[in-house]
C-alpha positions as CSV (number, residue, x, y, z in Angstrom):
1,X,-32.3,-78.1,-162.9
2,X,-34.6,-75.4,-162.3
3,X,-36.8,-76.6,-165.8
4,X,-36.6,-80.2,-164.4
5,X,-38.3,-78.9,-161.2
6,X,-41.0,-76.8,-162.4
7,X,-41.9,-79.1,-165.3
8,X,-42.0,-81.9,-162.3
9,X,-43.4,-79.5,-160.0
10,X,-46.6,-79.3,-162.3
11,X,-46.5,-82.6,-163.2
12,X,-46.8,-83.9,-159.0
13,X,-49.5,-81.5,-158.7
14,X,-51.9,-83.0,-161.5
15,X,-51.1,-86.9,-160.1
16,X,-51.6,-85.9,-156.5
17,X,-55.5,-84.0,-157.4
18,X,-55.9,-86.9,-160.4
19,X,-55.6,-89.5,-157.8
20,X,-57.2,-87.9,-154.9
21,X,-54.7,-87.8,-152.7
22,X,-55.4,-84.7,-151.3
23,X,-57.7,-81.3,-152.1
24,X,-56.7,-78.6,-154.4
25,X,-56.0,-76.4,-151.7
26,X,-53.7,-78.8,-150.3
27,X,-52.1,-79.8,-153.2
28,X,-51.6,-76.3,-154.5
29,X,-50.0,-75.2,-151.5
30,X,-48.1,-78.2,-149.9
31,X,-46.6,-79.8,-153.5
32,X,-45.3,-75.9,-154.6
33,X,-43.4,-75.2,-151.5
34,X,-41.7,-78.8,-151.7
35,X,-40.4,-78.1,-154.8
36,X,-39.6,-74.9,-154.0
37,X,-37.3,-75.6,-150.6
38,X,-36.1,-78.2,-153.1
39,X,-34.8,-75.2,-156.3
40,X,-33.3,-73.8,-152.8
41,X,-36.1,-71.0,-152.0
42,X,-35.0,-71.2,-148.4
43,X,-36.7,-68.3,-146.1
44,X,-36.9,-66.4,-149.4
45,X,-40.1,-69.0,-150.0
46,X,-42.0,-66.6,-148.0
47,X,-41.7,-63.3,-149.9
48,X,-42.4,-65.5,-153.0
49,X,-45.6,-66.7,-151.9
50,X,-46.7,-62.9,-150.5
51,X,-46.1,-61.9,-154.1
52,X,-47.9,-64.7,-155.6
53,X,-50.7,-63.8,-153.4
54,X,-50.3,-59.9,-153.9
55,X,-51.2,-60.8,-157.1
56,X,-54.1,-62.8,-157.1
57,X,-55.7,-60.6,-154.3
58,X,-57.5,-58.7,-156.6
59,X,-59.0,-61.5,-157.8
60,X,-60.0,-62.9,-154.8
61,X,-61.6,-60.0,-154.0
62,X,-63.5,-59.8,-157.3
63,X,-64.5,-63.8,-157.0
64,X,-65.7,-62.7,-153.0
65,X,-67.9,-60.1,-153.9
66,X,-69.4,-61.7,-157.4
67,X,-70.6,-64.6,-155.1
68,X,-72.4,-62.3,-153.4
69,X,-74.1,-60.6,-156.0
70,X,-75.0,-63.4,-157.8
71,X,-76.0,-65.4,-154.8
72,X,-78.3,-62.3,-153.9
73,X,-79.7,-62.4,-157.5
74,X,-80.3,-65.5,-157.1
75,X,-82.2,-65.5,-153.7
76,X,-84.5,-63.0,-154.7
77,X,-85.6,-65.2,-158.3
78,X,-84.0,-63.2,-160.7
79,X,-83.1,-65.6,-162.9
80,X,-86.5,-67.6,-162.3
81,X,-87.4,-66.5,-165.5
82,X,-84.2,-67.6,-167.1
83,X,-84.7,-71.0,-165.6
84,X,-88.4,-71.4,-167.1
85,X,-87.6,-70.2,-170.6
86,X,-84.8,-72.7,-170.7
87,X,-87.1,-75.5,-169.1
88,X,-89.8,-75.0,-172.0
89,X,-87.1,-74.8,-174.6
90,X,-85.5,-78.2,-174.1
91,X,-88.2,-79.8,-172.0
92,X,-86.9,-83.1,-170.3
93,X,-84.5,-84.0,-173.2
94,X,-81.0,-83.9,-171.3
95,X,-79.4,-83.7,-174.7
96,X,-81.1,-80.1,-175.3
97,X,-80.2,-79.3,-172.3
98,X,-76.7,-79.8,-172.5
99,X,-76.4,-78.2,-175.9
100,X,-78.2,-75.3,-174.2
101,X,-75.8,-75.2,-171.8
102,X,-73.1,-74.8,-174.3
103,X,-75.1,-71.7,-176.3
104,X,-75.6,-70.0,-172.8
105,X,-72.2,-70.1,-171.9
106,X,-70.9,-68.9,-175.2
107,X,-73.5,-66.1,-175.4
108,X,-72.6,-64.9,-171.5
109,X,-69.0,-65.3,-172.5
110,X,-69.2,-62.3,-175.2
111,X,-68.4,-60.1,-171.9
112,X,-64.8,-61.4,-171.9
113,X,-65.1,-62.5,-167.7
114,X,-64.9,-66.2,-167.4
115,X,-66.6,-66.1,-163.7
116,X,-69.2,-64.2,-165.3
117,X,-70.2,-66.4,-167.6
118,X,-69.8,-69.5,-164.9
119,X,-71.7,-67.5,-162.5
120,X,-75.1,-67.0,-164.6
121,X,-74.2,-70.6,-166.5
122,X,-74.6,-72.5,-163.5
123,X,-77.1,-70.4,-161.6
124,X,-79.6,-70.5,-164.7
125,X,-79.3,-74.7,-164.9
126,X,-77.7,-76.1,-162.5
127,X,-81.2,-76.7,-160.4
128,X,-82.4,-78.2,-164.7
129,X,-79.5,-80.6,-164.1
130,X,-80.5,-82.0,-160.7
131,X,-84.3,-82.4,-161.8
132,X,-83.2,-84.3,-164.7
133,X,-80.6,-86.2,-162.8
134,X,-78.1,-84.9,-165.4
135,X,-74.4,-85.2,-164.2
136,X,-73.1,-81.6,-163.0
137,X,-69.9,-82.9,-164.4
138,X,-71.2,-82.7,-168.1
139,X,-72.1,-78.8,-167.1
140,X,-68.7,-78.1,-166.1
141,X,-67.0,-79.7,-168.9
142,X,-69.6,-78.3,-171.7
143,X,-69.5,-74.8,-169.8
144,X,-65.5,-74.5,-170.1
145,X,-65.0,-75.9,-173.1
146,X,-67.6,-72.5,-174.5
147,X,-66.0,-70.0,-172.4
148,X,-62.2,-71.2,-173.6
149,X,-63.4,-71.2,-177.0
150,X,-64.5,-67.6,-176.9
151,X,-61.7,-66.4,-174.6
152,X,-59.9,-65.7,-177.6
153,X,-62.1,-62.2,-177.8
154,X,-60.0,-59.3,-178.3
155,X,-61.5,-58.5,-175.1
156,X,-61.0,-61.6,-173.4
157,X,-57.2,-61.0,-172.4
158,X,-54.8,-63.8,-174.1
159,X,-55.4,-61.8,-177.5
160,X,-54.7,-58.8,-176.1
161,X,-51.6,-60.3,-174.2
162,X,-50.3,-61.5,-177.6
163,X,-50.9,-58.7,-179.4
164,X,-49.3,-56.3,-176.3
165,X,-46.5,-58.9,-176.6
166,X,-45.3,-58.3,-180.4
167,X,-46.4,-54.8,-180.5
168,X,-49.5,-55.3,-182.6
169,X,-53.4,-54.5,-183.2
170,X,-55.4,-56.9,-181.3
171,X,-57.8,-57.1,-183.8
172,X,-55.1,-58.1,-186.5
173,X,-54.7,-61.0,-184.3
174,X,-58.4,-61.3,-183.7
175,X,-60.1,-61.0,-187.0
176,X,-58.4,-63.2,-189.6
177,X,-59.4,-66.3,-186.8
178,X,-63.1,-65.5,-186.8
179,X,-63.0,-69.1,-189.0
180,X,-61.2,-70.9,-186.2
181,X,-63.7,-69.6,-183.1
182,X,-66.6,-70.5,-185.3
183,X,-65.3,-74.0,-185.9
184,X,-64.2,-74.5,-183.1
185,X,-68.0,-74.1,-181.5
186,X,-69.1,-76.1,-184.1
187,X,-67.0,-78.7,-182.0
188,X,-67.7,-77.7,-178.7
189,X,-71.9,-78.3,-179.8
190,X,-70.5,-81.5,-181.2
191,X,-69.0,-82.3,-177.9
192,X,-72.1,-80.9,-176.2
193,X,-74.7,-83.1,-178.4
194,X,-72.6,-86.1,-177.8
195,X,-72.6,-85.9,-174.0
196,X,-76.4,-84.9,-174.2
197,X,-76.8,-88.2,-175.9
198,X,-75.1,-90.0,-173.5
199,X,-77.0,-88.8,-171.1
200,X,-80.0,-89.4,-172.4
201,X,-79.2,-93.0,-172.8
202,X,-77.8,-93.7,-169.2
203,X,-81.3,-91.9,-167.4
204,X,-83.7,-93.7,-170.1
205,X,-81.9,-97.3,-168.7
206,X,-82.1,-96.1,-165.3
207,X,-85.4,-95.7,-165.7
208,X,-85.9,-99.1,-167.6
209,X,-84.7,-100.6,-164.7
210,X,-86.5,-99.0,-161.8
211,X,-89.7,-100.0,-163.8
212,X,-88.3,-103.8,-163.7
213,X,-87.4,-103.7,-160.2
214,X,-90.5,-102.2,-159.0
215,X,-92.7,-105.0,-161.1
216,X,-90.5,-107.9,-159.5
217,X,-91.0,-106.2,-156.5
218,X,-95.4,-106.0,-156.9
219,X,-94.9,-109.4,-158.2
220,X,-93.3,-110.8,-154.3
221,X,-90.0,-111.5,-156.1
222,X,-88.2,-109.2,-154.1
223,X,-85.0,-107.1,-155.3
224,X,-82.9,-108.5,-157.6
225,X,-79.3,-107.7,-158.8
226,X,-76.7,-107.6,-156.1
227,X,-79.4,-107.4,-153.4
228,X,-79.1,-103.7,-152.6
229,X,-82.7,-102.8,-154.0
230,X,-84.2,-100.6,-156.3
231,X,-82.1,-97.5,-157.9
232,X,-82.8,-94.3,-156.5
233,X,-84.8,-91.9,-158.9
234,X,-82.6,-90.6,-161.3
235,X,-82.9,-87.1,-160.1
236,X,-83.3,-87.4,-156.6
237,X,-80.5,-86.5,-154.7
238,X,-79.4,-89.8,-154.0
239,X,-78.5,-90.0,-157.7
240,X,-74.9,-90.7,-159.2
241,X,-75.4,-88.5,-161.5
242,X,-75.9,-85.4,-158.9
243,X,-73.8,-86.4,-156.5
244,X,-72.6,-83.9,-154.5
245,X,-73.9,-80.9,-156.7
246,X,-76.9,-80.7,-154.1
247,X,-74.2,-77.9,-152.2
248,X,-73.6,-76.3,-155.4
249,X,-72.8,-73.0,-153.9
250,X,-75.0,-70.6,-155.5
251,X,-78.4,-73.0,-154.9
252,X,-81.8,-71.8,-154.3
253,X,-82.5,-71.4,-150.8
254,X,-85.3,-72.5,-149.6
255,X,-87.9,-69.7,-148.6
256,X,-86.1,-67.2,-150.1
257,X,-88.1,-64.7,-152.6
258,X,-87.9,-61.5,-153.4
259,X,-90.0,-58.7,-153.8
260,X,-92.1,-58.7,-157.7
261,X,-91.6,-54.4,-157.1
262,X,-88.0,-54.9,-157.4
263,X,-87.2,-57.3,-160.2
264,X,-86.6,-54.3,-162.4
265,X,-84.3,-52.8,-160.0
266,X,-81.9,-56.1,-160.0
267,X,-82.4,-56.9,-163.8
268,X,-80.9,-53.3,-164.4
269,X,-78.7,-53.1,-162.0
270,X,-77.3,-56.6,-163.2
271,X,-77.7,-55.3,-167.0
272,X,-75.7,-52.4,-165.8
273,X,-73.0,-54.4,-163.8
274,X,-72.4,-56.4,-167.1
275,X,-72.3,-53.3,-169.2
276,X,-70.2,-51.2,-167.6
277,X,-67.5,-54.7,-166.9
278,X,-66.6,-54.3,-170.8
279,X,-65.6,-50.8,-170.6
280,X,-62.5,-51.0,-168.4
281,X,-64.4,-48.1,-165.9
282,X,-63.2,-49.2,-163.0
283,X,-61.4,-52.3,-161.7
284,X,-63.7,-55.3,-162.1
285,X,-63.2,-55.9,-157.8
286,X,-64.2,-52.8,-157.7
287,X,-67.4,-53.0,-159.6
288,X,-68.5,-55.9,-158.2
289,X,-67.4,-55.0,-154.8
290,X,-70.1,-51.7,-155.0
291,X,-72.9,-53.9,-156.8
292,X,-72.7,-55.9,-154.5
293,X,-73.4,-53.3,-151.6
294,X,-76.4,-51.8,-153.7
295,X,-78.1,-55.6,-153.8
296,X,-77.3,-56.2,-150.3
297,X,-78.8,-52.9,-149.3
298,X,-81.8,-52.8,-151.8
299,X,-82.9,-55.9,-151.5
300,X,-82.4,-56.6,-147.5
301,X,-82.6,-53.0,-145.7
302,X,-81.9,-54.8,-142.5
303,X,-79.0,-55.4,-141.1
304,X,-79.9,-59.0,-140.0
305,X,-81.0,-59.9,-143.6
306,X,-78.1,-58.8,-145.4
307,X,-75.4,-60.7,-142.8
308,X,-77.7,-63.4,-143.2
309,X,-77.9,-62.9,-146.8
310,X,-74.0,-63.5,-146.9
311,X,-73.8,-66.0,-144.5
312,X,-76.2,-68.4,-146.6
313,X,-73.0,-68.3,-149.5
314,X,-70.3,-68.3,-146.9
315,X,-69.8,-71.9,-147.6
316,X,-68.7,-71.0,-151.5
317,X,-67.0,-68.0,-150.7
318,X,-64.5,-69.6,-148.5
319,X,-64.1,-72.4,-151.0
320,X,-63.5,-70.2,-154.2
321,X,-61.6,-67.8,-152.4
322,X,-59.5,-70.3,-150.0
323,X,-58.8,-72.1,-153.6
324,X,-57.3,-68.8,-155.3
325,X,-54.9,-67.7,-152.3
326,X,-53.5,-71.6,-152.6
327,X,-53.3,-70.9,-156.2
328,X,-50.9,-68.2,-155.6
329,X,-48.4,-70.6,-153.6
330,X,-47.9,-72.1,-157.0
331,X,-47.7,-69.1,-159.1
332,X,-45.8,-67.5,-156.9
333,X,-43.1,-70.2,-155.8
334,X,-42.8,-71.0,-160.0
335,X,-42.1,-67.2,-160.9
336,X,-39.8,-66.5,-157.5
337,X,-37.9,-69.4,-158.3
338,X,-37.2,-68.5,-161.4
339,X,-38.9,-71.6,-162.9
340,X,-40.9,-69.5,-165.2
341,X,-37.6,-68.4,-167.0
342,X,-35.8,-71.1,-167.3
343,X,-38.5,-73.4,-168.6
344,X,-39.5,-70.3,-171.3
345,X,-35.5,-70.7,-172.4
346,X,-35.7,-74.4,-172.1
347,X,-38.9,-74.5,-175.4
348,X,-37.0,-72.2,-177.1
349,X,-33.3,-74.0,-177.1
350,X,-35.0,-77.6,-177.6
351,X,-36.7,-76.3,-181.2
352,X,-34.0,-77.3,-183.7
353,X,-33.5,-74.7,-186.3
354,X,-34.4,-77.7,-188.7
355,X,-38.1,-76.7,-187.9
356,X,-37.9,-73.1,-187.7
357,X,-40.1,-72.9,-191.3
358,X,-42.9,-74.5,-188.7
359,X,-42.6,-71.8,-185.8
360,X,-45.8,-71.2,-186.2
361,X,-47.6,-74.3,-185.8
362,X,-45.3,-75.1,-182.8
363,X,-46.4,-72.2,-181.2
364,X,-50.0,-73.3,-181.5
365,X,-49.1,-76.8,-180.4
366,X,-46.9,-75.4,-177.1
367,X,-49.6,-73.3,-176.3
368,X,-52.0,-76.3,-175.4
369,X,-50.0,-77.7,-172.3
370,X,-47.2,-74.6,-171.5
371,X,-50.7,-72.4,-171.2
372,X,-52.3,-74.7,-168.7
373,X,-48.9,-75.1,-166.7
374,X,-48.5,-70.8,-166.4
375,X,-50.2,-68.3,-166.2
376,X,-50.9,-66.1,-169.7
377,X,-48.9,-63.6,-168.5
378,X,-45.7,-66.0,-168.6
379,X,-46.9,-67.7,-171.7
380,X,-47.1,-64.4,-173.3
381,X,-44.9,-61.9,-172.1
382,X,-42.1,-64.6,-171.7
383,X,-42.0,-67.2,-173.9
384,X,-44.0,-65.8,-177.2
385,X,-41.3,-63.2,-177.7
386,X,-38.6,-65.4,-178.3
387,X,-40.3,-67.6,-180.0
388,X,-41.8,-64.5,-182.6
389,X,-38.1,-63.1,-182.8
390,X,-36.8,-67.1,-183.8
391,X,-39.5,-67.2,-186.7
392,X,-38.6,-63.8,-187.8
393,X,-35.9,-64.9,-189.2
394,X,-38.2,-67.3,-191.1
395,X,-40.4,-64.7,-192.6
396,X,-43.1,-65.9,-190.2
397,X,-45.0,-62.5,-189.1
398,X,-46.0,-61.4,-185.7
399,X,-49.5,-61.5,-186.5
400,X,-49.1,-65.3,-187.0
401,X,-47.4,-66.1,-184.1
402,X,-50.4,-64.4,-181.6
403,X,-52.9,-65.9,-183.7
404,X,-50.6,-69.4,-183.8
405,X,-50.3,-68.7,-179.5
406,X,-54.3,-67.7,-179.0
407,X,-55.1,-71.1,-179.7
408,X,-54.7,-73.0,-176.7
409,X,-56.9,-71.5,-174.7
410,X,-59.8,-74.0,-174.7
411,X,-57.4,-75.7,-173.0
412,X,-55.7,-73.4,-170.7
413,X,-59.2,-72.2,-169.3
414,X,-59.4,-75.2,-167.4
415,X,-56.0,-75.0,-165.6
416,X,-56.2,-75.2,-162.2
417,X,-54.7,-71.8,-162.0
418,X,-57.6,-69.9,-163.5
419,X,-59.7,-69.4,-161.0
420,X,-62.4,-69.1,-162.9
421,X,-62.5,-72.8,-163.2
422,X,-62.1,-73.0,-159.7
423,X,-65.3,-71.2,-159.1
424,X,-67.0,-73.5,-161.7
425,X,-66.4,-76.5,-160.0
426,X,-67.2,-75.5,-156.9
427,X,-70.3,-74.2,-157.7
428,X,-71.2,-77.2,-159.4
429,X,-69.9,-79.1,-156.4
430,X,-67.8,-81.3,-158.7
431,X,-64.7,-82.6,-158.2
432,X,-61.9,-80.8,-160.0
433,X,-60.5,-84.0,-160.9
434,X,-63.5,-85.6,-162.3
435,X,-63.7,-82.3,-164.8
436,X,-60.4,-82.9,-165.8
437,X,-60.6,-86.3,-166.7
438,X,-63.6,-85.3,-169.0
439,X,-62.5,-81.9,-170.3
440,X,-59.1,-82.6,-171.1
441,X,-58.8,-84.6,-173.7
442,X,-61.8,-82.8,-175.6
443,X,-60.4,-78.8,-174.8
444,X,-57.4,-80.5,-176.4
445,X,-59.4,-81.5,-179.8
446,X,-61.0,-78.1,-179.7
447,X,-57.3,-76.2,-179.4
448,X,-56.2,-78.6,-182.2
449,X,-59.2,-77.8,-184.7
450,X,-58.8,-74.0,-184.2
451,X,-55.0,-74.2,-184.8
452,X,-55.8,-76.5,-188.1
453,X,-58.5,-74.5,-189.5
454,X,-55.9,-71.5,-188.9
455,X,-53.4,-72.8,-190.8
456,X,-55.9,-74.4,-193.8
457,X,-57.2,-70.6,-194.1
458,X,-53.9,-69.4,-194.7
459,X,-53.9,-67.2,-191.5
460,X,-51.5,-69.3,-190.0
461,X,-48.8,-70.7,-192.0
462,X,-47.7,-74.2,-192.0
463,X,-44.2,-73.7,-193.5
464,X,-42.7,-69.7,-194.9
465,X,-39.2,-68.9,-195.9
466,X,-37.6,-65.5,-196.1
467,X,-38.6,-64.2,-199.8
468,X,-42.0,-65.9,-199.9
């Protein structure tokens, strides 16, 4: 019953934000504790969702205090120069852009911190997108499909989950599926190329046709079509294609500059932030929570200017941060529940022992959709173990299994509970349902090419009996 409910539970939640019939933060909280009066919670609901949210606190706190740093950074032109290097690069071809957009995003995602890399990602070419009339959409989708292609780093956290799991060297896990990541970016820039393309097509017939409408127009024959006159320009902010991204929520404001003297200063003290992330000093709340004190206070010595300073973000902070504590109404009714266990213990009794020779790849293949419905932590820690002790007996090692269970992360990154991808969209200001219905199906192709390569390279095997 209790498999039935979570896997339904899930399952409700996608339909209801797929069909807009209500915001994330309403669905995440409203559909979870449903289901979970319904598994019989009761009163005990409560203590579930404090956990949930005891959890996640941290990272609310770290997502907080990052939007303020960046959106600081970001006030006083830091990443101006970021901006104009990328405009002269790929010019007014959207396709280069978007490809761009997938190389920056894989390059910022070598720190292992998938805000991070959404943060700078969308700060850097977000405003490109709007000029162009670009669709934020395609940023979102090109930007996460990157960042869960290189979230298999050692120091990304799912191979170090795997490997912590079976009680091995992260970079045995890591190393023999250097192949796969680099294939698998081939196929992300594929992906990237393709939407560029697209792209490029829709704005050069938007153009075509403003140029028609405005001769028919000179000409006294009036508007044409279905009468509602000429299309807006294709990167004003009337546009489709930017719809809504205008209150992406780390945009420029306007008359907002900082001081030339201390571009140094934030360059190094954002170098150092990055830096010192990798190294496991201090909590990563922590980090950001001090950096972002030193901007405020460097940049904005009065007290006026820094409250205004955060006020100007307030609108994303409350967003991201509302979005994360909702998220924890999930996690926490599916773990308090005992949802988590009991769907772990369902995939493992439903494998016959028929296709125990292929543990492997049916790890890989469960990791695509059971990653994206929990969090790593029960992925790994609950149902990988008993899935690596089962192939055991099929003289399938450890090492395969993690490297088998990294590969669905392409398409676990864009789970609605990582909130990473929550602060994506949002600053983006795109609808998390209009990323999914474009990111799914190609994080999906992405998992699948980096399990297949896997198991072509012999890192993975397709089939291995005991004595082999």
């Amino acid at each position: 019953m209790l498999t039935v409910l979570g896997l339904t539970m899930v399952a409700a939640f996608m339909v209801v934000i797929m069909a807009r019939r209500a915001t994330p933060i309403v669905a995440l909280i409203a559909v979870p504790v449903v289901f979970g009066l319904l598994a019989g919670a009761g009163t005990g609901i409560g203590k579930m969702i404090v956990d949930g949210i005891e959890d996640l606190a941290p990272t609310a706190a770290m997502l907080f205090f990052a939007i303020v740093f960046f959106g600081v950074m970001i006030d006083v032109g830091l990443f101006d120069p970021v901006v104009r290097t990328v405009v002269r690069l790929v010019g007014e071809d959207p396709a280069k852009l978007v490809v761009g957009t997938a190389v920056l995003a894989g390059v910022v995602s070598l720190d292992g911190d998938g805000s991070t890399t959404f943060i700078v990602t969308t700060s850097a070419l977000l405003p490109l997108y709007l000029k162009l009339g670009v669709s934020p959409v395609v940023l979102t989708v090109v930007a996460g499909l990157a960042n869960g292609t290189m979230n298999i780093l050692p120091w990304g956290g799912p191979t170090a989950r795997a490997a912590a799991a079976l009680k091995i060297s992260p970079s045995e896990v890591f190393v023999p599926m250097i192949p796969s990541l680099i294939a698998a970016m081939i196929v992300v820039l594929a992906f990237a190329w393709h939407l560029g393309l697209m792209e490029r097509k829709r704005l050069g017939s938007i153009v075509i046709r403003e140029r028609v409408l405005a001769g028919v127009a000179a000409g006294g024959g009036g508007t044409v079509g279905d009468g509602t006159g000429p299309s807006r320009p294709a990167g004003g902010a009337g546009s489709d294609a930017g719809s809504g991204a205008e209150d992406g929520a780390l945009a420029p404001i306007s008359g907002v500059h900082g001081d030339p003297k201390r571009l140094w200063f934030n360059a190094g003290l954002t170098a150092a932030l990055l830096s010192v992330l990798t190294v496991d000093l201090l909590p990563i709340p922590v980090l950001f929570m001090i950096a972002a004190a030193i901007a405020l206070a460097v940049n904005f010595p009065k007290v006026a200017d820094q409250q205004e300073a955060i006020t100007r973000h307030s609108k994303s902070i409350v967003s991201v941060v509302g979005m994360v504590f909702a998220a924890a109404v999930l996690t926490g009714v599916f773990k308090g529940t005992g949802m988590v266990e009991s769907v772990a213990a369902w995939v493992t009794g439903v494998i016959p022992s028929s296709m125990g020779p292929h543990l492997a790849v049916i790890t890989g293949v469960l990791s695509i959709p059971f990653t994206f419905l929990m969090s790593n932590d029960a992925f790994y820690f609950g149902i990988l173990p008993v899935l690596s002790e089962t192939a055991n007996a099929y003289g399938i090692s450890a090492a395969e299994m993690a490297r088998a269970s990294i590969t669905g992360q392409p398409f676990h990154m864009q789970s609605p509970l990582v909130p990473a991808i929550l602060l994506l969209v949002a600053l983006a200001g795109v609808g998390l349902a209009d990323h999914h219905k474009k990111v799914l199906w190609r994080a999906a192709v992405v998992s699948l090419v980096m399990l297949t390569v896997g198991v072509l390279v012999g890192q993975i095997r397709s089939e291995r009996r005991v004595g082999d």
